[in-house]
C-alpha positions in Angstrom: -34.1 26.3 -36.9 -34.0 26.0 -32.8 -36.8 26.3 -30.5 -36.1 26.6 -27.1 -39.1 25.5 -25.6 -40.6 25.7 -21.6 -43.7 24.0 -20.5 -45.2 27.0 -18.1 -48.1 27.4 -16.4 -48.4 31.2 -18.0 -46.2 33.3 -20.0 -46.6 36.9 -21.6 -44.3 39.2 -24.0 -44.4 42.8 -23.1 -43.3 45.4 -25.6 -42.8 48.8 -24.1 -46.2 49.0 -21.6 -48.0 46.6 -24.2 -48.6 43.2 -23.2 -48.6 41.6 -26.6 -49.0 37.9 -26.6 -50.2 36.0 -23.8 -50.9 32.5 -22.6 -52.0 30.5 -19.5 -51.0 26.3 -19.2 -49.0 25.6 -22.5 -45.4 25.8 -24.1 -42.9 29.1 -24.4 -41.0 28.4 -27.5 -38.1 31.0 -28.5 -37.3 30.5 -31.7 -34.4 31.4 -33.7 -34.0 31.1 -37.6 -30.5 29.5 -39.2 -29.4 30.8 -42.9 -30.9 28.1 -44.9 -34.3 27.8 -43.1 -37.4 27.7 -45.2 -40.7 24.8 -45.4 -39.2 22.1 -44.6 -37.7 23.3 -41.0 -41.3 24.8 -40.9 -42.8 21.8 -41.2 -40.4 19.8 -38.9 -40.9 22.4 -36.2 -44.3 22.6 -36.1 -44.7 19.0 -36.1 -42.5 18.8 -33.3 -43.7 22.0 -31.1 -46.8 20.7 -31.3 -46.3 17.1 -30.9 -43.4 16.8 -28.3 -44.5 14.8 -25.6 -43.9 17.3 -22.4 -47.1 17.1 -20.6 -47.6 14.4 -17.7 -50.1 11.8 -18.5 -52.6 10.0 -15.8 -49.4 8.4 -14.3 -47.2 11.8 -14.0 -45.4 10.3 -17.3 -44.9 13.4 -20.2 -46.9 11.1 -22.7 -48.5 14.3 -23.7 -48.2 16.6 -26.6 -49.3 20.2 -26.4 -51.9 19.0 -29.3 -53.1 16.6 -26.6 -53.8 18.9 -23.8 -55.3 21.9 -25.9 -53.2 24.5 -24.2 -51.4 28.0 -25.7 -48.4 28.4 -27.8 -46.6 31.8 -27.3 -44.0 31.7 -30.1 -41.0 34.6 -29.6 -38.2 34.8 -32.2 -35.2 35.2 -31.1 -32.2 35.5 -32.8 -29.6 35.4 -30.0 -30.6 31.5 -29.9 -28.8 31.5 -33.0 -25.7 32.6 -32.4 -22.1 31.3 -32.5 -21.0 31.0 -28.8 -18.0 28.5 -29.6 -15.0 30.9 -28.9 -14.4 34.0 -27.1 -16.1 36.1 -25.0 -18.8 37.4 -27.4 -21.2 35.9 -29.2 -21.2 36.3 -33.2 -24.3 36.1 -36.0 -23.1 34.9 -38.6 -24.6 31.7 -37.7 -28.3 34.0 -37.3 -30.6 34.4 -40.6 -30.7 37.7 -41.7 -33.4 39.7 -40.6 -35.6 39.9 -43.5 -35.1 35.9 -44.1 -35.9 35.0 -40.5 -39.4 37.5 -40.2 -40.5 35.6 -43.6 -39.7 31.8 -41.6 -41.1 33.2 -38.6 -44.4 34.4 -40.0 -44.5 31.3 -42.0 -44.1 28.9 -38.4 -47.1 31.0 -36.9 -49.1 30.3 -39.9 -48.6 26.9 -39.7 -49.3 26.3 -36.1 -52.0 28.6 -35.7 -53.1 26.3 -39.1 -53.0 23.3 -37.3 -53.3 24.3 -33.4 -56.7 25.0 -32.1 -55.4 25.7 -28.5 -54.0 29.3 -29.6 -51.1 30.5 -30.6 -50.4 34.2 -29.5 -46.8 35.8 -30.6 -43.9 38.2 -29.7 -43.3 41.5 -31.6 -40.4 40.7 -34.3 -37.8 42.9 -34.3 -38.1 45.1 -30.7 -36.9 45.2 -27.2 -39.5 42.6 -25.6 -39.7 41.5 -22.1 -40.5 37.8 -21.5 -42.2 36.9 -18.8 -43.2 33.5 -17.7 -43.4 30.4 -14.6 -41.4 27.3 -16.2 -43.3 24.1 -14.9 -41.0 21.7 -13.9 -39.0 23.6 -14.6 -39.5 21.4 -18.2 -37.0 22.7 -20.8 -35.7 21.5 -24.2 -33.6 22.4 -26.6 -35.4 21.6 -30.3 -34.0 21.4 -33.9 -35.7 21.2 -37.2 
């Protein structure tokens, strides 16, 4: 499992004219789901979405965790994360969960961090065209693995 994760200062998926999932001061996290993922990289990544240290303390330091500062989640899977980029020109998927196994991880990811994260969690829409829209703070960006 891979999170790509942003600290904004808001972000916003928009499905067709729907805005879907928003959030104001927080984390953007795209996720994408390997072949092999289940609890354990659930677990890990919740732990660490919520507990990665991205956030400036009192002396501009990131000392804090998104748990620390209270602010949203906005979770987006993303399956392109995923792919094989190490030859050619185009990207492949076999190196991508299949759909039916990733929705199940994914679901089970929000469950767990809206479980454990009282600062809101708002989502994508699995499976459709979404447009993401957001302000990267920093710009702050990591590349995560569970």
């Amino acid at each position: 499992m891979l999170a790509l994760i942003q600290r904004v200062t808001h972000a916003s998926v928009t499905v067709g004219d729907e805005t879907v999932g928003a959030i104001g001061p927080g984390l953007l996290a795209l996720v994408g789901i390997e072949p092999g993922d289940g609890d354990p990289q659930v677990q890990r990544m919740a732990t660490r979405l919520l507990g990665y240290r991205v956030f400036a303390d009192a002396q501009g330091r990131m000392n804090r965790s998104l748990a620390d500062t209270g602010g949203g989640l906005l979770l987006v899977s993303q399956f392109t994360l995923a792919a094989d980029t190490s030859s050619g020109m185009r990207p492949g998927f076999s190196t991508a969960a299949e759909p039916a196994l990733a929705e199940r991880v994914f679901d089970r990811l929000v469950a767990r961090c809206r479980q454990t994260h009282a600062g809101g969690v708002e989502i994508g829409r699995f499976g459709t065209h979404m447009v993401v829209n957001l302000a990267n703070d920093g710009p702050v960006t990591f590349l995560l693995r569970a």
